[in-house]
N, C-alpha and C positions, 0 to 999 in steps of 0.2 A: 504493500500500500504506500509505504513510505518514498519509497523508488518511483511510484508510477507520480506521486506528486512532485519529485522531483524532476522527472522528465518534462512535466507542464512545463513547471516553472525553468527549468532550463530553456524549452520553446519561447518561452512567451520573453525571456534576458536577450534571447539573442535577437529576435526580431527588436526588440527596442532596442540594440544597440548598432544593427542595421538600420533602423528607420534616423536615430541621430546621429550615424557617421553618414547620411544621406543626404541629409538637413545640412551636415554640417561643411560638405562638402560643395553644395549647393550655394550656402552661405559667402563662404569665401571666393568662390567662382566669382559669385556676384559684384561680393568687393572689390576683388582685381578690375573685374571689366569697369565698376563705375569709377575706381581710382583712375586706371592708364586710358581707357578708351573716353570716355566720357566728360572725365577730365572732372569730373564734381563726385566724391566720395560720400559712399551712403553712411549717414550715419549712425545706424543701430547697427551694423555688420562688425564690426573688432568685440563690441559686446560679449553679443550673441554667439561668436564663436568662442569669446573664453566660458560663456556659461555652458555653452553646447561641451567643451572640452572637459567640465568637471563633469558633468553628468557620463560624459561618456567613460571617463578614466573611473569611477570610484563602481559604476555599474560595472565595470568589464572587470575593476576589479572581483567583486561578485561573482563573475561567470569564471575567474581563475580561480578560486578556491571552489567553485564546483568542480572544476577540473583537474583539482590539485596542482595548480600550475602558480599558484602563489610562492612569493619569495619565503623561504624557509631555510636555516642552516640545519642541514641533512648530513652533515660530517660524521654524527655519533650514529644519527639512524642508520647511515648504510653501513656502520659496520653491525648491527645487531642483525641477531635473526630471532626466529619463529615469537614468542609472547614478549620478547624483553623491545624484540622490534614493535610490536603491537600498543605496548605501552608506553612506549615514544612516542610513537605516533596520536596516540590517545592525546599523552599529554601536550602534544604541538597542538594539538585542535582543541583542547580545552583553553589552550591561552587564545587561540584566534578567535575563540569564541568569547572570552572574558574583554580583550579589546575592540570587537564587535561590538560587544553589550555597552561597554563604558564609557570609550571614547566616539564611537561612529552614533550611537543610537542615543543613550543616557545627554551626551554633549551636544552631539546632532539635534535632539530636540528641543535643549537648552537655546543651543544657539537660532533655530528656526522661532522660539518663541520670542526673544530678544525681539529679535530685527525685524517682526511682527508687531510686538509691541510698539517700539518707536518706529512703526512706520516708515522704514528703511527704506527706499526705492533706487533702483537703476538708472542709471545718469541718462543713458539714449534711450530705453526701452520703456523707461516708467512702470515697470513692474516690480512686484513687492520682492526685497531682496529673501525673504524668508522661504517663501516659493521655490525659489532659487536653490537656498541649502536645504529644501527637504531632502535632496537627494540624499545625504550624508543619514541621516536615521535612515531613508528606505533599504539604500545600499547595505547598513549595517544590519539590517534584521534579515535580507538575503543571505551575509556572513553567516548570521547566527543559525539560519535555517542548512544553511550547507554545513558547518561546520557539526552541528546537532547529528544530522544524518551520518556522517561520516564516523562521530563519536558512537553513535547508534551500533555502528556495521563492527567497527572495532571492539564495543562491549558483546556482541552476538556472535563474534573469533571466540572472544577469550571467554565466553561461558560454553561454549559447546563441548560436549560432552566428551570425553577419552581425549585428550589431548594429547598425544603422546609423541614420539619423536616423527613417527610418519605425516601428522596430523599439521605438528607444527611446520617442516619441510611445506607441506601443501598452501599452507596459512602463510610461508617466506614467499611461495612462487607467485601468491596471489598478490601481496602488496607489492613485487617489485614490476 
């Protein structure tokens, strides 16, 4: 069950981050042409392109910890094998998930409430700057949803039953 919800949400990460490297490519086309051709530069495009770049960088960061492809120092994990490797790995995901939780979501909501409150807004674009950082909690509770799952898959290794040397070998070939 866990897995099929992940697969959604995997679909539906990557098409949003297809549809704003689309936007955002589209963006700066734009600007080029009105900077050099047109000779009069638009003014909401440099914005837009750096809000389009956070959205895109902290989402995609998201789709890299679904894909384990997040930066992590793996020097001790690879040399572990079968449970000792497992409980590495446990614990790399329980801290991505503790920094998910505290700084991207806990902060992230902080900060989107701030700049809600004092009515924050966007120099060219006039939208509310808080809008802006939701991304930072949304992004972070994607972490916390990937990282959960993966803790899930790791606790359901290390409870199954007879673990023995055969069992763990299988359990190595699987995380590598």
């Amino acid at each position: 069950m866990l897995n099929r919800i992940r697969f959604y949400v995997d679909k539906v990460l990557e098409w949003l981050l297809v549809v704003i490297m689309g936007v955002s490519v589209i963006n700066v086309l734009w600007q080029v042409f009105t900077r050099f051709v047109i000779k009069n530069p638009s003014t909401y495009t440099e914005e837009l392109a750096r809000f389009l770049l956070m959205w895109v960088a902290l989402f995609g960061a998201s789709y890299a910890v679904s894909k384990r492809l997040h930066l992590a120092i793996d020097y001790f994990t690879l040399k572990f094998t079968g449970k000792t490797k497992l409980y590495s790995r446990l614990f790399i995901d329980l801290c991505v998930f503790a920094f998910a939780l505290f700084a991207m979501v806990v902060g992230g909501i902080h900060l989107v409430t701030l700049t809600l409150v004092l009515e924050q807004v966007s120099a060219a674009l006039q939208i509310k700057l808080g809008y802006v950082y939701l991304v930072l909690p949304l992004s972070g509770l994607l972490i916390m949803f990937y990282a959960g799952v993966q803790m899930s898959e790791h606790v359901r290794q290390l409870l199954e039953k007879g673990a023995g040397p055969e069992e763990e070998r299988k359990i190595a070939e699987a995380l590598d």
